[in-house]
N, C-alpha and C positions, 0 to 999 in steps of 0.2 A: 620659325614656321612661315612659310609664304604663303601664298595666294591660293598656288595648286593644292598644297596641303591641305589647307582649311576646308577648300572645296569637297574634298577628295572625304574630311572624314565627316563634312556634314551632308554629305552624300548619303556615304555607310548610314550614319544613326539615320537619318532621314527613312533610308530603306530596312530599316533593322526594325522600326515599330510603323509599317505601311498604312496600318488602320488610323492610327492616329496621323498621321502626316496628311494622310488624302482627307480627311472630315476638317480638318483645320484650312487644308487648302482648297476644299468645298463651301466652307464658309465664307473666306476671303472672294472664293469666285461669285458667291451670292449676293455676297455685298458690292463687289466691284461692278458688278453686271447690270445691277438695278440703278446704280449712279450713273453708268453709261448710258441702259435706257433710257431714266428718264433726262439726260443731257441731250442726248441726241431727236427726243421726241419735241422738248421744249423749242429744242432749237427751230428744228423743222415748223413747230407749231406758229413760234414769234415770224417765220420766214411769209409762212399764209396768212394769217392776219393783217401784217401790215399791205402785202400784196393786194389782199382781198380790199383793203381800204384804198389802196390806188387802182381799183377798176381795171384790173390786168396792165396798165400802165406803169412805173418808175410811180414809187412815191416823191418822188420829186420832182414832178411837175407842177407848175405853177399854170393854170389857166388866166389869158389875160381877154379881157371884152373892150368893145371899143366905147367907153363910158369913163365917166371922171370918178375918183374914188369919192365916197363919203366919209366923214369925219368919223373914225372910227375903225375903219376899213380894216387894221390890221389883228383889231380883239375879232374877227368873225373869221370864220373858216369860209360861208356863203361870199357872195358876191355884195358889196354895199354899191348901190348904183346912186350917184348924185347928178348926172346929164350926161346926156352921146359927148364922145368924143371918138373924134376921126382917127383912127389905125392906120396908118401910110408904110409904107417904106421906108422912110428918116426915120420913124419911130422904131421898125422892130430894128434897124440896124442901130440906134440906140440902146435898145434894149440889149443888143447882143454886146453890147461893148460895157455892158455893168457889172462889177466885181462879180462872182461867183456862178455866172451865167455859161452851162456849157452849152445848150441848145435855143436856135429858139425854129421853131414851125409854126407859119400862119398859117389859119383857118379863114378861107371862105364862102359862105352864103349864096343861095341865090334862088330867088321864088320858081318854081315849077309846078306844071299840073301833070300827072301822074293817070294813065290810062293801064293798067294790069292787063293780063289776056282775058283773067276771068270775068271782066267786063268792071264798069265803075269808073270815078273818078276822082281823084283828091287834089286838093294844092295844098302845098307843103313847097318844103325847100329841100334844097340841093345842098350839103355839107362836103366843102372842098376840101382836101390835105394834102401834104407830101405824106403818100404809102409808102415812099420806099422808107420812112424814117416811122413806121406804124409802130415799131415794137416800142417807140420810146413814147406812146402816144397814150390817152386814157382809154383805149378801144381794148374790150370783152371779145375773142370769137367765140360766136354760139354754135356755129356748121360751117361747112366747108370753108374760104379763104377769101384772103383779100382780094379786090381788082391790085391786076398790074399797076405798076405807076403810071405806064404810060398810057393805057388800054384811054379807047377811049367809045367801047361797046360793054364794060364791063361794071357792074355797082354790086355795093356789099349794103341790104335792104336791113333797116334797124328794127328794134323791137316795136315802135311804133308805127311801122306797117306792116310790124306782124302780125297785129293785134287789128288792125284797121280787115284786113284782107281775109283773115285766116279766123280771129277770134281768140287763138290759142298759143299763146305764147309759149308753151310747155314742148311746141313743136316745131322748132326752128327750121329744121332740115326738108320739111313739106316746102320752100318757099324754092330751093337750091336748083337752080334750073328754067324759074318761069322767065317769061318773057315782060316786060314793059315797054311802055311807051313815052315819053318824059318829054315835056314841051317845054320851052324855055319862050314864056308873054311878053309879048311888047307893047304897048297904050299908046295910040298914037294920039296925035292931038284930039281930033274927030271921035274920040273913044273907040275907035274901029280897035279887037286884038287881034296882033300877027304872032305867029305863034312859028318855032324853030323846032325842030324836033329830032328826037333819034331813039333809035330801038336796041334797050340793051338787054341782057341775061343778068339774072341774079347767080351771083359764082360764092356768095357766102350771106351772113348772117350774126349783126354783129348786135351789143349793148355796149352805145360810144357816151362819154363826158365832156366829146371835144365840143360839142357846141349846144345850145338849151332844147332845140327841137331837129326838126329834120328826120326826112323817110329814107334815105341814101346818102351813104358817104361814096366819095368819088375822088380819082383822081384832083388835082388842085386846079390845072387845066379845065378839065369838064367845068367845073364851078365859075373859072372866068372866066370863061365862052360865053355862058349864058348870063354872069352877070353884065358883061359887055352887050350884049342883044338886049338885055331890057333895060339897060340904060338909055339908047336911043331913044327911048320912051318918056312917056310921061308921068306914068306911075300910076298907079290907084290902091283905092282902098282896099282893093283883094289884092295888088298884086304891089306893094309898097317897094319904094323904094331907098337906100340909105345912103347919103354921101361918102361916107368912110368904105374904103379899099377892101378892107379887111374888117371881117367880122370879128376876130378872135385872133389869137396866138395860144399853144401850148410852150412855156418856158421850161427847160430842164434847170434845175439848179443841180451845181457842181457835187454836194449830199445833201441830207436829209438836213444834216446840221442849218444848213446856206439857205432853206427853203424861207425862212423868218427875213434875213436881209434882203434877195431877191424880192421878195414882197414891197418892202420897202424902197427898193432903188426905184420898183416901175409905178409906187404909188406917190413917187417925188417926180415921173415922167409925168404923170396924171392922167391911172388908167385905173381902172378897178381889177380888184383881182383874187383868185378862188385857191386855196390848197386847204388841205386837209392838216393843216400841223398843229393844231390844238388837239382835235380829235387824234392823232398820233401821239401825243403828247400824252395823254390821257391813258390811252389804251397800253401806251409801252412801260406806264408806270404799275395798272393792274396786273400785267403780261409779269415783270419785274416782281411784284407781290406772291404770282403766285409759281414762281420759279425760284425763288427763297423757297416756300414751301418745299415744294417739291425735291431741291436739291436737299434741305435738310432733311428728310426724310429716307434720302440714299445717304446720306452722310452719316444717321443715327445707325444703319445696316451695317454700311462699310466699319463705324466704329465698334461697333459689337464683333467683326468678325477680326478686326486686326488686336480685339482685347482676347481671342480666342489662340492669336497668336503669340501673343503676351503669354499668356495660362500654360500653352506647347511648351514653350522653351523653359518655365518653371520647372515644368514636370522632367523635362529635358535635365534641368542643370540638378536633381535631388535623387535623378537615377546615373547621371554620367560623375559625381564628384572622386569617387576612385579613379576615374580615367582624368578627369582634372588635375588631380594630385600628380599620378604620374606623368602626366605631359609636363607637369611645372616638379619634377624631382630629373626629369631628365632635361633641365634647361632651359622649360618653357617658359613665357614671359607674360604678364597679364594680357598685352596686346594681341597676343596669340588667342589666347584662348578668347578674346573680347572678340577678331575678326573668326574665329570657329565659328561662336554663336549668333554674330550678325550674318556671318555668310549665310547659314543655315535660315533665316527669317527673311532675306533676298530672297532663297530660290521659293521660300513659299511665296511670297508675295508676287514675284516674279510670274511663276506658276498660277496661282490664283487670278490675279491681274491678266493674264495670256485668256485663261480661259472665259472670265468675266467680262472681258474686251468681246469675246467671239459670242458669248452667251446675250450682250446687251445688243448688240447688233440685229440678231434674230429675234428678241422679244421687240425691238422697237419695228423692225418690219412685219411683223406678226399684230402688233397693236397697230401702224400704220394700212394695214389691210382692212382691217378691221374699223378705222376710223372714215376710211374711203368708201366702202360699201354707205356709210351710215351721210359724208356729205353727198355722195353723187346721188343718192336717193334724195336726198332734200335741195337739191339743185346749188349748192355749194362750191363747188369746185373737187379738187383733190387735195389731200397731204402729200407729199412728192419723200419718202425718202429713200429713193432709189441712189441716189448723189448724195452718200452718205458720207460726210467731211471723215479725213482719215484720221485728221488730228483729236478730236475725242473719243476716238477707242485707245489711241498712241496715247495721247496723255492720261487717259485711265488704266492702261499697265503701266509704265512706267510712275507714274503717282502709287499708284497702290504696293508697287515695290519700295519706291521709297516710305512711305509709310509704314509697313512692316518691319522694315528696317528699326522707325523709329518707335513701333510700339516693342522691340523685341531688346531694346537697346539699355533699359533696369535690368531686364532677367540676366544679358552679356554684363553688365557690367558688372553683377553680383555673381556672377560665375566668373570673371577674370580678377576679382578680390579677393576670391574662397582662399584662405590662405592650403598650403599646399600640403601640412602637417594637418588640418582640419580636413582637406581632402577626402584622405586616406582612411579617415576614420569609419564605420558603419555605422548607419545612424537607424 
């Protein structure tokens, strides 16, 4: 018997009792479908979480301040600050030259007084970066978009002057448009202030982590302009000044893995320094707890319906043993009749597996609907599984075929035993 064969008559019986073949491979698809959703909702869920905890940035950035670590430094997720230390350029090109290091982006500072249209007045600082490298950066967009990199009329207003200006941080997009005025102080000896200025537009609306305070991030330019104007100065107690170049750094580490040594290489440079990898540590371990659960509980499903397959093919081999008989009186061989009845448990699985692959897809974007209505009302972000990875619906049919294979594989092989004179007999 070959291949075609087996197919050909586990075809037939398959369509010869339709009721029973389709509730068995309705089974299998309930079971296959619920393991796929909830694989594919987990996954999606572990994807937000961790995001959520990188501030819309790479969990893998390392923030570094211009300060010497404290003893300790690397048991805290926060910042251990033990004295300033000066950030130069020998150091971040240092930094870039240490094992596991694929990025590094300074951050700099720089005091300014802040005029709105709608009248008032603040001092606060200036948060300088490379925008063109934003998305690797710990920056939230809240409304509209970043300034250009090069722009140098253009700032993205944080939540700290949204709050300052507006009261209402619930409503970021009120801000998308207004105008400012942004002074850049100079102390001269005589305490006289000269003051540098320029009138930009607010073109977005961010929540950043790249640096502890600050009312505008800005191109990196913008920020040394004016921290070069008020260094001519003498500085004061409103408008301070700091030796070091660079207020900060964001460091990319190579992965998530590398974020522990990165720490370490730039706290043997002697800087302090901030990532969140204990808290990830922590959270991908409950994440891990409760995705055992949850996979065990498509697993108890799927087990119950591939035992439903098992049961099929019983029933299968105590109505076909006349036809067993004669396949094995004209020639047959156990392996015959062994691949009959596995083939037969493929196409359900197969089938099941097809439709539980299609079935888990729509309940996970049905649940993911459903999960988004409930963060975007609570100001959470979104569940995204729009890019939903191919490869676990793929390996959930094909898994689930082979599985029925192998729950179907006692019944074959006690129907490719039946001896051929016991066949025959009516029981």
């Amino acid at each position: 018997m070959t291949w075609t064969d087996a197919f050909r008559l586990a075809l037939r019986d398959s369509l010869r009792r339709r009721v029973r073949t389709g509730l068995t491979t309705l089974g299998v698809a309930l079971g296959s479908g619920l393991l796929v959703a909830l694989a594919l909702i987990t996954s999606a869920a572990d994807a937000k979480v961790v995001d959520h905890l990188g501030q819309g940035g790479p969990i893998t950035v390392v923030r570094v301040t211009d300060a010497r670590p404290r003893l300790g430094q690397l048991d805290s997720d926060a910042f251990q600050v033990a004295g300033p230390h000066d950030l130069t350029d020998a150091d971040l090109a240092a930094i870039r030259r240490a094992p596991h290091v694929a990025r590094v982006i300074p951050v700099m500072t720089a005091p300014v007084v802040e005029l709105p249209a709608q009248g008032g007045a603040f001092t606060d600082v200036l948060v300088g970066t490379d925008l063109a490298q934003a998305r690797l950066l710990p920056i939230t967009l809240l409304a509209g978009r970043l300034p250009a990199a090069t722009s140098a009329t253009e700032v993205a207003a944080t939540t700290d002057f949204l709050e300052k200006t507006r009261g209402d941080a619930a409503r970021p997009q009120t801000l998308l448009g207004d105008l400012v005025l942004i002074s850049s102080p100079r102390v001269e000896p005589g305490g006289q202030v000269l003051t540098r200025s320029f009138r930009a537009v607010i073109v977005g609306v961010v929540s950043q982590e790249v640096a502890d305070d600050g009312d505008f991030v800005v191109p990196l330019r913008q920020a040394a302009g004016a921290r070069q104007w008020a260094a001519a100065g003498i500085g004061s107690s409103r408008f301070p000044q700091t030796s070091s170049p660079y207020s900060g750094a964001a460091v990319l580490a190579s992965s998530l893995a590398e974020v522990h040594d990165v720490r370490a290489e730039i706290s043997v440079l002697g800087f302090a320094t901030s990532a969140p990898e204990h808290l990830v540590a922590s959270v991908q371990q409950y994440l891990g707890i409760v995705n055992i659960v949850l996979g065990s509980i498509g697993s108890v499903a799927l087990a119950v319906a591939l035992l439903s397959v098992a049961n099929a093919l019983l029933a299968a081999l105590h109505e076909r043993r006349r036809e067993i008989g004669v396949v094995k009186a004209i020639g047959g061989r156990d392996r015959d009749v062994l691949r009959w009845f596995l083939v037969e448990a493929l196409g359900v699985g197969l089938a099941g597996g097809a439709a539980g692959a299609v079935a888990g897809v729509v309940i996970a974007e049905l649940v993911g609907l459903a999960v988004n209505r409930y963060l975007v009302a609570h100001g959470l972000g979104s569940l995204d599984l729009i890019g939903i990875p191919v490869l676990i619906p793929l390996l959930g049919w094909l898994g689930t075929g082979m599985l029925a294979v192998a729950a179907g594989s006692l019944p074959s092989l006690h129907a490719a035993r039946l001896p051929a004179r016991a066949a025959v007999v009516e029981t």
